[in-house]
GUSEKE-137896 format. One record per residue (C-alpha): z, y, x. Coordinates in nm, 3 decimals, m for minus. Layout:
BEGIN
<r c3="Z" c2="Y" c1="X"/>
...
# end
This chain:
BEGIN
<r c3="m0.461" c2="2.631" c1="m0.825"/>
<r c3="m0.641" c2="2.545" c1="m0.492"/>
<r c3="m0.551" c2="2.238" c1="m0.305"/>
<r c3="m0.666" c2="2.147" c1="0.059"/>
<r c3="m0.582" c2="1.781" c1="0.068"/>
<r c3="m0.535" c2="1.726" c1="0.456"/>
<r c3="m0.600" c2="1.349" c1="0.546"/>
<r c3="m0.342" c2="1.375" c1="0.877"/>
<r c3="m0.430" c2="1.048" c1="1.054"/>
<r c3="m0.510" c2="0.952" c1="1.426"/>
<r c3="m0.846" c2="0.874" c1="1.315"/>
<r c3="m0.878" c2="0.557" c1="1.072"/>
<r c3="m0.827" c2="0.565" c1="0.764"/>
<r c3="m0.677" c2="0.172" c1="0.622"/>
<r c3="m0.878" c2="0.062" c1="0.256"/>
<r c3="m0.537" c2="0.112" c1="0.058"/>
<r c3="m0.591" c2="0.476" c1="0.200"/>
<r c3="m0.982" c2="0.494" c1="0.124"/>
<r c3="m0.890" c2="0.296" c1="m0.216"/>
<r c3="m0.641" c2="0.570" c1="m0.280"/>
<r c3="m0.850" c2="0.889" c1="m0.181"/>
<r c3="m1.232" c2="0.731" c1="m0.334"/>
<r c3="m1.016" c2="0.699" c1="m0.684"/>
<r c3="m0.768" c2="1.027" c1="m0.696"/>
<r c3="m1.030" c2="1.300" c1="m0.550"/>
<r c3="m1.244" c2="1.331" c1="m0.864"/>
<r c3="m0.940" c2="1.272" c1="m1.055"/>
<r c3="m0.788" c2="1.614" c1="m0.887"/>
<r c3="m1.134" c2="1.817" c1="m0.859"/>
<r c3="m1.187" c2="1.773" c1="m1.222"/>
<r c3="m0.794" c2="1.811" c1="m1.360"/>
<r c3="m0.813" c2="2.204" c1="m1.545"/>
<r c3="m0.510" c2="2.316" c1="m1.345"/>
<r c3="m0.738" c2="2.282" c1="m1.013"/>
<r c3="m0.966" c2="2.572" c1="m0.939"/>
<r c3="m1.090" c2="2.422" c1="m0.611"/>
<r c3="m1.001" c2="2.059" c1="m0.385"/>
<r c3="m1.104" c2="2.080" c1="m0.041"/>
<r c3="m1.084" c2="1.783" c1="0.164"/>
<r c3="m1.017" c2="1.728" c1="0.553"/>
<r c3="m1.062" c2="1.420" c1="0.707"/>
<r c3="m1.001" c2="1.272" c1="1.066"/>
<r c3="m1.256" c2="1.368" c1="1.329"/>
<r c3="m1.481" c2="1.061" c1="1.300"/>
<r c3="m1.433" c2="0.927" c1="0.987"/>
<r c3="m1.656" c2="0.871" c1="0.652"/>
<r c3="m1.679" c2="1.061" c1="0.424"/>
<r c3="m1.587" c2="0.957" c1="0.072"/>
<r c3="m1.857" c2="0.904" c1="m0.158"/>
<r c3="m1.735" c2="1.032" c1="m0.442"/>
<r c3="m2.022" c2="1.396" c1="m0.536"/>
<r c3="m1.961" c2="1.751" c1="m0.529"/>
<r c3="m1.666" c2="1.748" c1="m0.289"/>
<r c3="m1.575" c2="2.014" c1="m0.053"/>
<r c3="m1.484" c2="1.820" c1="0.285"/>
<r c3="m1.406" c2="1.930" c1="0.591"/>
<r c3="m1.293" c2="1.804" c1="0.936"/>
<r c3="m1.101" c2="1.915" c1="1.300"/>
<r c3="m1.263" c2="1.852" c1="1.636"/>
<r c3="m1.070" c2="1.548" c1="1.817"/>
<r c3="m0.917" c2="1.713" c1="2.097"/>
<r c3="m0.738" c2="1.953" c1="1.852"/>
<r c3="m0.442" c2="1.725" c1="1.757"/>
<r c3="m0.350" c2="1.787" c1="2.182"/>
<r c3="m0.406" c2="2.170" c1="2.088"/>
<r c3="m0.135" c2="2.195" c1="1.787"/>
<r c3="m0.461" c2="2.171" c1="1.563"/>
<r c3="m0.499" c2="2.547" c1="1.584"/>
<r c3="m0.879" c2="2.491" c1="1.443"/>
<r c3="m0.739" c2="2.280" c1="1.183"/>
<r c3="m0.518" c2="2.531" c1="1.074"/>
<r c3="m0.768" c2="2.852" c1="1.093"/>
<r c3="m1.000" c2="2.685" c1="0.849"/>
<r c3="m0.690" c2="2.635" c1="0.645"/>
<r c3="m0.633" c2="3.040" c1="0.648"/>
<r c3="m0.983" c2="3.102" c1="0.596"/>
<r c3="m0.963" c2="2.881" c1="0.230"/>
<r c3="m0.619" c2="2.982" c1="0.148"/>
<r c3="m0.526" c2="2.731" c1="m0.025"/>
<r c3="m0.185" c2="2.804" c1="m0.294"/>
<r c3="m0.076" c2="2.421" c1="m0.193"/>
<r c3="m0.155" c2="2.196" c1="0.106"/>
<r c3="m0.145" c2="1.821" c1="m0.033"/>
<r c3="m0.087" c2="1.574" c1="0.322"/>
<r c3="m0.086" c2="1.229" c1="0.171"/>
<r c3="0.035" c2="1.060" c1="0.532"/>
<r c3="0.401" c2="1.100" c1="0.611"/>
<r c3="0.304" c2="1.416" c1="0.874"/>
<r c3="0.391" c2="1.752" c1="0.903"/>
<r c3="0.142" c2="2.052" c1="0.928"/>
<r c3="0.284" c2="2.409" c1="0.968"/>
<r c3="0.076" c2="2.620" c1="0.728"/>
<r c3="0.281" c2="2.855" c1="0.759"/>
<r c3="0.406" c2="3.024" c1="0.421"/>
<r c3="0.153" c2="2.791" c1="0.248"/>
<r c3="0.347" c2="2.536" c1="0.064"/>
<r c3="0.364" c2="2.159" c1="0.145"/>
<r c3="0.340" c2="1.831" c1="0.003"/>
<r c3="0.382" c2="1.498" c1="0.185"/>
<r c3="0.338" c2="1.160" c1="0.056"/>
<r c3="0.554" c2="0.829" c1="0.212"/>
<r c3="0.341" c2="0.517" c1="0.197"/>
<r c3="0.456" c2="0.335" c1="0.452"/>
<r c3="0.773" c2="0.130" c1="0.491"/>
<r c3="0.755" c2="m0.077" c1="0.762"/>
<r c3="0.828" c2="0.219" c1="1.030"/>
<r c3="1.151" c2="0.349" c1="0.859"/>
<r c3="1.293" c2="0.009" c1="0.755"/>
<r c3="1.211" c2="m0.252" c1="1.053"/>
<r c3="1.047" c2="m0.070" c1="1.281"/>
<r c3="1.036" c2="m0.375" c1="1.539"/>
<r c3="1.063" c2="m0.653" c1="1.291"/>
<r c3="0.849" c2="m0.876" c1="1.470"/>
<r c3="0.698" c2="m0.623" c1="1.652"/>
<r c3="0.582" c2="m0.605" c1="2.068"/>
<r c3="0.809" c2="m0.388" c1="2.173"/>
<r c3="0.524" c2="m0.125" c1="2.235"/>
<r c3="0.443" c2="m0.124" c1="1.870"/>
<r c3="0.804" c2="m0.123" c1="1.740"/>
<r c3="0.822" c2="0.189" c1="2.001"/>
<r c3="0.527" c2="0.334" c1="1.782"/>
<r c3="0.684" c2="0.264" c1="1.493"/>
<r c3="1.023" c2="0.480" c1="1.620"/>
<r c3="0.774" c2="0.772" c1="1.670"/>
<r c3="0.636" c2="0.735" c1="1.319"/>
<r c3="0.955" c2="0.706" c1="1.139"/>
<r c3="1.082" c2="1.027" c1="1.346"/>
<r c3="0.776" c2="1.197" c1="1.235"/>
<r c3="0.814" c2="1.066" c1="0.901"/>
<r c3="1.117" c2="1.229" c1="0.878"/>
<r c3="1.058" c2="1.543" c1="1.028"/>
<r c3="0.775" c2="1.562" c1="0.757"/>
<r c3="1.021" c2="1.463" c1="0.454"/>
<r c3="1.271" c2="1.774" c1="0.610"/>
<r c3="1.015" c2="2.068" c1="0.669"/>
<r c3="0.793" c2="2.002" c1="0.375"/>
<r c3="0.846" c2="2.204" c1="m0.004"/>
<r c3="0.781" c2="1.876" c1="m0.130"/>
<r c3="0.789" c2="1.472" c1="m0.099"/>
<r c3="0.600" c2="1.190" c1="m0.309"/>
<r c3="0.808" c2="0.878" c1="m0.299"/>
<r c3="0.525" c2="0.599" c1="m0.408"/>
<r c3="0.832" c2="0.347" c1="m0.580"/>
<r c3="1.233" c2="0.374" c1="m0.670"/>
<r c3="1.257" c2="0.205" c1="m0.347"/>
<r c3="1.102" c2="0.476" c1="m0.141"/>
<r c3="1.272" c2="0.766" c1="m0.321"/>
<r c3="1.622" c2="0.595" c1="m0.259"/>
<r c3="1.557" c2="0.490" c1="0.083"/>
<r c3="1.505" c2="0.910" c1="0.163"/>
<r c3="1.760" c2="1.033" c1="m0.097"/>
<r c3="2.031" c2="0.785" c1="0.058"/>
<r c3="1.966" c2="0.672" c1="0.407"/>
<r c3="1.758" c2="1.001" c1="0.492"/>
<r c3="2.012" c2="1.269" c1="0.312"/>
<r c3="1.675" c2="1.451" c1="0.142"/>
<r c3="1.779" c2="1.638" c1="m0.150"/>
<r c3="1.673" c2="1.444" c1="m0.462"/>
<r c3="1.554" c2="1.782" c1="m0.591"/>
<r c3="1.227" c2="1.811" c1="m0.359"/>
<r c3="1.145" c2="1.429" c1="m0.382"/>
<r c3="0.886" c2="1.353" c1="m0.696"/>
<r c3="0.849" c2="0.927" c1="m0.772"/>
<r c3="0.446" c2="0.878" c1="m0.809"/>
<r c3="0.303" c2="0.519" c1="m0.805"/>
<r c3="m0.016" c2="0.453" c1="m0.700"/>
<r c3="m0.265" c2="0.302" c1="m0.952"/>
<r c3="m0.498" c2="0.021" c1="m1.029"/>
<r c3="m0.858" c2="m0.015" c1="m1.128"/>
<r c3="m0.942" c2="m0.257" c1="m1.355"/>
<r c3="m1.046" c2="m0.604" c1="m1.245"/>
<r c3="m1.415" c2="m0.682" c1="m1.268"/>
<r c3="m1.542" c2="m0.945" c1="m1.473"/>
<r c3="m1.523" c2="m1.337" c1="m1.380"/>
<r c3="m1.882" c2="m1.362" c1="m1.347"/>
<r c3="m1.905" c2="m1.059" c1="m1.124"/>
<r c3="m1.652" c2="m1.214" c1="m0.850"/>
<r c3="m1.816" c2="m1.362" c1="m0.568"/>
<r c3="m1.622" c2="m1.654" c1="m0.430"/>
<r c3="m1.561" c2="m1.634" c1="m0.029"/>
<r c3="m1.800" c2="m1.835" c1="0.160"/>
<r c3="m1.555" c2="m1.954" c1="0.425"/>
<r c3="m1.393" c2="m2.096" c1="0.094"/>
<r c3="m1.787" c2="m2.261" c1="m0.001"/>
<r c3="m1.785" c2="m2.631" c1="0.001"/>
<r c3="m1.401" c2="m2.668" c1="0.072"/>
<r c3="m1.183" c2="m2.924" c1="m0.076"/>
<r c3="m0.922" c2="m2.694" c1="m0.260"/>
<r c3="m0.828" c2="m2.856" c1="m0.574"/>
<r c3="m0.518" c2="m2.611" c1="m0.612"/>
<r c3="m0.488" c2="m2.305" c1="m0.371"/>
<r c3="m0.218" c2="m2.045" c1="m0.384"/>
<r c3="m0.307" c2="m1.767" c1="m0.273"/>
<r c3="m0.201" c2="m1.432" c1="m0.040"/>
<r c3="m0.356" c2="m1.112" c1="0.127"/>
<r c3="m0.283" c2="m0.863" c1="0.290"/>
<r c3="m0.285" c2="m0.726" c1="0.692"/>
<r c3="m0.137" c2="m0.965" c1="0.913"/>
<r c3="0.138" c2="m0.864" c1="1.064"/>
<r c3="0.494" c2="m0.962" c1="1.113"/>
<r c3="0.596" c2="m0.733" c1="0.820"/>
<r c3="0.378" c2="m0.982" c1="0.622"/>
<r c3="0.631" c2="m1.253" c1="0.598"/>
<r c3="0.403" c2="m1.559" c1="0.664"/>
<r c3="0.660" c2="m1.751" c1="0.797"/>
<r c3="0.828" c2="m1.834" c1="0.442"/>
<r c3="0.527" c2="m1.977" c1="0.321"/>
<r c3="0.418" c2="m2.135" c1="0.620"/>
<r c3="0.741" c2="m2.341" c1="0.576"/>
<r c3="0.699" c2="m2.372" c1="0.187"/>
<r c3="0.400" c2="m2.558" c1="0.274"/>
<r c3="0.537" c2="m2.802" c1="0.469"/>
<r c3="0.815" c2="m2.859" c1="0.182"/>
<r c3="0.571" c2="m2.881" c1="m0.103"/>
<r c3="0.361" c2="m3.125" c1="0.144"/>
<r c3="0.691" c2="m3.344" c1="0.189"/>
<r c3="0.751" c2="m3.377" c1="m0.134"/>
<r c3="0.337" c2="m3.452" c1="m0.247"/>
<r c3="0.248" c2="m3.137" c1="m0.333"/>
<r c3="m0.150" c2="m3.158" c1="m0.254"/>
<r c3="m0.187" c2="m2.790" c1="m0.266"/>
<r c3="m0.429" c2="m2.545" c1="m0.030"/>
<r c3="m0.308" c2="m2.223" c1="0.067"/>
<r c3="m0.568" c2="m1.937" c1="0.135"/>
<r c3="m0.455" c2="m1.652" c1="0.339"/>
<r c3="m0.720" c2="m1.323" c1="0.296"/>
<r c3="m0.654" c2="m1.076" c1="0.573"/>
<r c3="m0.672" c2="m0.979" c1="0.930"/>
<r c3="m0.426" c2="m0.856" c1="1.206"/>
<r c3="m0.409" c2="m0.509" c1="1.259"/>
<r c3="m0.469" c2="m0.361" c1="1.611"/>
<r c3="m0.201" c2="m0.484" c1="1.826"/>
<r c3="m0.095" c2="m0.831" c1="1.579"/>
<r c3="m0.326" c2="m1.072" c1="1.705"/>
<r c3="m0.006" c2="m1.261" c1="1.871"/>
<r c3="0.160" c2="m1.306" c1="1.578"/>
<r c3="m0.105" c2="m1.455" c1="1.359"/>
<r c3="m0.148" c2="m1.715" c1="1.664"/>
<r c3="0.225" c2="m1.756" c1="1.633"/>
<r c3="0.123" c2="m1.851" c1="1.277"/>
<r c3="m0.107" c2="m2.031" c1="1.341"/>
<r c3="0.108" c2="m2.213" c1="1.616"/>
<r c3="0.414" c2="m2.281" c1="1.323"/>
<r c3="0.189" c2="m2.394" c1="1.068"/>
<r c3="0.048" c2="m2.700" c1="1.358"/>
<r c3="0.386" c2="m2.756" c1="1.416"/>
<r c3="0.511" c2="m2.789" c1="1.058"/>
<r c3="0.180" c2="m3.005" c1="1.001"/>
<r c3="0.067" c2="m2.825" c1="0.715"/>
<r c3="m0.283" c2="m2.631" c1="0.934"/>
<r c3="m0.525" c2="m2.875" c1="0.759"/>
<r c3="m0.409" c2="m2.701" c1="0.414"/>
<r c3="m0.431" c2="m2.375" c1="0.533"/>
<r c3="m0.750" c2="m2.145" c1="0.508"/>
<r c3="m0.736" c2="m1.819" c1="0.727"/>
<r c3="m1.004" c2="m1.641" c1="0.496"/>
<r c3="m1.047" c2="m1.314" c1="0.685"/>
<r c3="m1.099" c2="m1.024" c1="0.597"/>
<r c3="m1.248" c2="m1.023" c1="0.188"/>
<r c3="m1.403" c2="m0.765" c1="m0.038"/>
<r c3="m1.278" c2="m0.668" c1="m0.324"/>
<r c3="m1.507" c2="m0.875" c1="m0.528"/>
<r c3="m1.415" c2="m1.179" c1="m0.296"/>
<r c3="m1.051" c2="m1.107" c1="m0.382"/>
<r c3="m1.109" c2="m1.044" c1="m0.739"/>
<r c3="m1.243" c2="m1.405" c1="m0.701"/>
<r c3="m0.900" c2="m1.556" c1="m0.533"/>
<r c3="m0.724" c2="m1.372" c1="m0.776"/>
<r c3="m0.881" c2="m1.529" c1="m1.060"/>
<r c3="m0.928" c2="m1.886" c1="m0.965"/>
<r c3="m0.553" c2="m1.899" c1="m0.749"/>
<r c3="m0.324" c2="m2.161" c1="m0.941"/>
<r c3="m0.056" c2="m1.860" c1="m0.819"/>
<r c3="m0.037" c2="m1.584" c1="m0.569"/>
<r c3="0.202" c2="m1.556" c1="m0.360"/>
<r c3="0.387" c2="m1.193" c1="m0.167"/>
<r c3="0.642" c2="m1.251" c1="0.120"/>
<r c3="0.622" c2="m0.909" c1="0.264"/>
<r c3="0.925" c2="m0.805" c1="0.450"/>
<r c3="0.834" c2="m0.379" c1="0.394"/>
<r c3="0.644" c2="m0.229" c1="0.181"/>
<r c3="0.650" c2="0.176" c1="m0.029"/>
<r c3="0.382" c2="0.082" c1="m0.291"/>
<r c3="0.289" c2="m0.282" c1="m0.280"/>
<r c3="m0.117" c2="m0.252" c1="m0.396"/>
<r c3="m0.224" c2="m0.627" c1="m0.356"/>
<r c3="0.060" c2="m0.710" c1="m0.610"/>
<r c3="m0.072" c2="m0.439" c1="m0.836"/>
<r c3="m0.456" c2="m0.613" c1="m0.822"/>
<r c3="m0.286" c2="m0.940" c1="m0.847"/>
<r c3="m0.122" c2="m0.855" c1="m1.180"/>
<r c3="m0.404" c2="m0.641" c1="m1.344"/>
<r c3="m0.588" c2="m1.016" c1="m1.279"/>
<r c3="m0.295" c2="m1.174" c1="m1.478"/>
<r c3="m0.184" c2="m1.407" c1="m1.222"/>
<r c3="0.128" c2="m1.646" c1="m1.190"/>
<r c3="0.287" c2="m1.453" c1="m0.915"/>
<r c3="0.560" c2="m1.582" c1="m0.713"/>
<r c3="0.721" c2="m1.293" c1="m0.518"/>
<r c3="1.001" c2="m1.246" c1="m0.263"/>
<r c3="1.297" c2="m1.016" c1="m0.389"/>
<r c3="1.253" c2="m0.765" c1="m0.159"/>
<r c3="1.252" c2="m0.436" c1="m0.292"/>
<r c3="1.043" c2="m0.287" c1="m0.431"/>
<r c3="0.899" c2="m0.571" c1="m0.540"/>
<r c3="1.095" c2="m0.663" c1="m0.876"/>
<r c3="0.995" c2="m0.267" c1="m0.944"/>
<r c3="0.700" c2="m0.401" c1="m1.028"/>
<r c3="0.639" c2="m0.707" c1="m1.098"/>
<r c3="0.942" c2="m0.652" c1="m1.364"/>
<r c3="0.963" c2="m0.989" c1="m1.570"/>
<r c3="0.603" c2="m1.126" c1="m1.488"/>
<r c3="0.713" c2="m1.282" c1="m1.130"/>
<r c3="0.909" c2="m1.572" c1="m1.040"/>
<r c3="1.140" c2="m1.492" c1="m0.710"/>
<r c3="1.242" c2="m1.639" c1="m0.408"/>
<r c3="1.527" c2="m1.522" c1="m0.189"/>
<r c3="1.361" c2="m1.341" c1="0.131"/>
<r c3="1.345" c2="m1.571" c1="0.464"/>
<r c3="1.460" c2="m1.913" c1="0.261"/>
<r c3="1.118" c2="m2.125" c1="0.234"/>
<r c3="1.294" c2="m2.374" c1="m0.011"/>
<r c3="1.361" c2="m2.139" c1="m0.247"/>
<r c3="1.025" c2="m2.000" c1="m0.195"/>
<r c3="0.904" c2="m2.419" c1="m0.280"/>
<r c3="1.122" c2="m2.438" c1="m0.521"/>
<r c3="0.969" c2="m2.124" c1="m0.709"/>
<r c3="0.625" c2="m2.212" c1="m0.675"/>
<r c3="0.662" c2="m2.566" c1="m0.821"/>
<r c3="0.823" c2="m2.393" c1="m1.127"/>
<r c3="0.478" c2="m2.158" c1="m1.138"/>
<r c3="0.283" c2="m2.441" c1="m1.117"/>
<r c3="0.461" c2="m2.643" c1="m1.331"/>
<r c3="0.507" c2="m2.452" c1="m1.618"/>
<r c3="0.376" c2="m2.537" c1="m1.954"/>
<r c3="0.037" c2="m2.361" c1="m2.057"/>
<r c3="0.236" c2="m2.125" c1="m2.264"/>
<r c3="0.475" c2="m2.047" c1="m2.014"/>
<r c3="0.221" c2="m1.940" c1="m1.792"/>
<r c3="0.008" c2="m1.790" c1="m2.046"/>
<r c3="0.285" c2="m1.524" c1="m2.151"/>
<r c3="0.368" c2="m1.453" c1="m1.766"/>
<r c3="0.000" c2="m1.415" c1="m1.760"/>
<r c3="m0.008" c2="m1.151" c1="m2.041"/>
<r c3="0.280" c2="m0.971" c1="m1.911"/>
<r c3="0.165" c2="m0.941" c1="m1.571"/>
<r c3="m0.151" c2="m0.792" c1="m1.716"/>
<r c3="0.004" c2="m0.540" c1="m1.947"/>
<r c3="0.259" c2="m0.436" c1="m1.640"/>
<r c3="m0.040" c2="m0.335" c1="m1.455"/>
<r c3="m0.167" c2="m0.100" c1="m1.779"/>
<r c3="0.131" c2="0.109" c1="m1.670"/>
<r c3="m0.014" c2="0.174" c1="m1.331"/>
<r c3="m0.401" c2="0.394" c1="m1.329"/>
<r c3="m0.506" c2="0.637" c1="m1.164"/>
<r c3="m0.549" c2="0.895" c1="m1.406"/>
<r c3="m0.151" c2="0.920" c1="m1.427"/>
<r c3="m0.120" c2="0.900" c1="m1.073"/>
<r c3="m0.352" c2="1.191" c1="m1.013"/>
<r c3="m0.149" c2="1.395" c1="m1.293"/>
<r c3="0.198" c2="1.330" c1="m1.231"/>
<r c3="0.061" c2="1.427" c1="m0.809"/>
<r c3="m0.122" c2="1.759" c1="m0.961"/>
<r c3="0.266" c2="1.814" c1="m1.143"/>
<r c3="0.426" c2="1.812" c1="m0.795"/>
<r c3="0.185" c2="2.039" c1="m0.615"/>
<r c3="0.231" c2="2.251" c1="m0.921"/>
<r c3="0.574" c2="2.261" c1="m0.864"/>
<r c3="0.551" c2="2.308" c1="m0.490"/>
<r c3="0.310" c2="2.588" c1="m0.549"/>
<r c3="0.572" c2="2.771" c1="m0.786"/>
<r c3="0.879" c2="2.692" c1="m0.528"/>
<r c3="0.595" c2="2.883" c1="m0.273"/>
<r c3="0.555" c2="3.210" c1="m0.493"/>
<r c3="0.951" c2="3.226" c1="m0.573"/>
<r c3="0.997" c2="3.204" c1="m0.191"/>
<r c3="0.730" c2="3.508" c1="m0.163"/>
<r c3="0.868" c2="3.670" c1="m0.410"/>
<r c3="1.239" c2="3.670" c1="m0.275"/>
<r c3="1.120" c2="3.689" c1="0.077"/>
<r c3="1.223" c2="3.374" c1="0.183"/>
<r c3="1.044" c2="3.258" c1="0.489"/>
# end
């Protein structure tokens, strides 16, 4: 089977999205039921680093032209299945489809928090979104929570929608984590931990106010927050930033910044628990990384969170930073084997999620996409 695996972005490319393509291209190239992966990515872009890959690209003014040169090298390769892991369509004509949904916040609160402006963007990306979902031969759904959201709220047929969660790599070893060095020299005795993009999707607001509970009641705990706002979010982390002076809790928080993976791994490992408050998410990969690490997680019950944390997580109800206090003082006060067995079962929840299965059970629905494309063929279905 050939597969052109069409990276259908405005330009940038997020490091979920690089974390996702640098581990699942070799995976595909080298699966026996591909003869060929080709690659496209965004005018602009890097190139993943990953040998012997056939990439490709579309000059930038051709997304204003209907991407006509996008789609002649697409006839030129013939490809049996075209793979678009971004929620986008792409008339390939009788070629069949694929689309992946990754991305929550757009279809579920598309202003949430949001400038107007950007919940306006958000409107357009959940209309393309589903435009994709309804044109393509195929959808990936990346959790339960994805799949049901389109099967139920979006009326597409449970018949053309395939559940594939993302994987994990495995954490590297304690004494290959680097620790942070805006976190060099600090006083943090005990620091929770959270990461992620900041953004009002993110949630910060419940554990801005846990903090100022656990400090009221003598909690002397540090909270690090990894991260930094997307394009177009710098007002809310100063409205963060703005809460946490007013709740008096700014002295215990760190704004980290942006970290690299082996700076998180570090956080990860030496967190007394981290801590996910994210109003949307499709595939929540922080939690995944937090639980390969074994860590005491404290999570809001937002779906899909209890997906996949299953057992190993201690929740709060969404939007109620008491609760959210309440739960972390149980994680932190919990006897060593207490913690030690959420530990274990955190890290044998994450053994369920890799790669390899990820790139199989995706090869499985472009298989099945490419045989829905030949029965169309053969029956002259357009």
């Amino acid at each position: 089977m050939r597969i052109a695996v069409v990276n259908l972005t405005q330009g940038g490319l997020s490091g979920g999205y690089w974390k996702y393509l640098e581990n699942m291209a070799p995976l595909m190239r080298d699966d026996p039921r591909v003869e060929r992966l080709d690659v496209f990515m965004p005018p602009g872009s890097q190139w993943p680093e990953v040998g012997e890959l056939a990439t490709y690209t579309w000059p930038a003014e051709d997304a204003r032209l209907g991407y006509t040169r996008l789609k002649a090298q697409l006839r030129r390769l013939a490809p049996d299945v075209v793979f678009i892991p971004t929620a986008r369509w792409l008339d390939c004509g009788r070629v069949p489809t694929v689309i992946m949904v990754r991305n929550m916040e757009p279809l579920s609160v598309p202003f949430g928090g949001n400038s107007v402006l950007e919940g306006c963007k958000n409107l357009a990306r959940a209309w393309a979104a589903r435009e994709a979902c309804r044109r393509a031969t195929r959808v990936i759904a990346v959790s339960q929570h994805v799949h049901d959201f389109l099967a139920i709220r979006w009326k597409i047929s449970r018949d053309k929608i395939g559940l594939v969660y993302h994987g994990i790599e495995a954490p590297p070893g304690r004494l290959q984590a680097i620790e942070p060095p805006v976190l060099r020299g600090a006083e943090l005795r005990r620091f929770i931990f959270t990461a992620g993009s900041i953004r009002p999707a993110r949630g910060l607001e419940d554990l801005i106010g846990a903090m100022a509970v656990l400090a009221a009641d003598g909690e002397a705990l540090t909270l690090v927050i990894g991260g930094r706002p997307d394009p177009g979010s710098q007002s809310y982390m100063l409205k963060m930033q703005r809460l946490a002076g007013e709740r008096r809790v700014s002295e215990r928080i760190v704004w980290a910044g942006q970290l690299n993976a082996l700076e998180m791994s570090w956080c990860f490992d030496n967190c007394a628990a981290f801590v996910t408050t994210s109003r949307a998410e499709a595939c929540p990969n922080t939690a995944l990384e937090a639980m390969s690490h074994g860590c005491a997680v404290v999570s809001t019950r937002q779906p899909p969170m209890p997906e996949f944390f299953g057992e190993s997580a201690w929740y709060y109800h969404p939007r109620d930073a008491r609760d959210l206090a309440e739960q972390i003082k149980l994680a932190l006060g919990a006897s060593p084997e207490q913690l030690e067995a959420r530990r274990a079962a955190a890290r044998a929840r994450a053994r369920d999620f890799t790669w390899r299965e990820t790139a199989t059970a995706t090869i499985e629905q472009l298989v099945l996409a490419h045989i829905s494309g030949l029965a169309s063929k053969e029956y002259g279905q357009t």
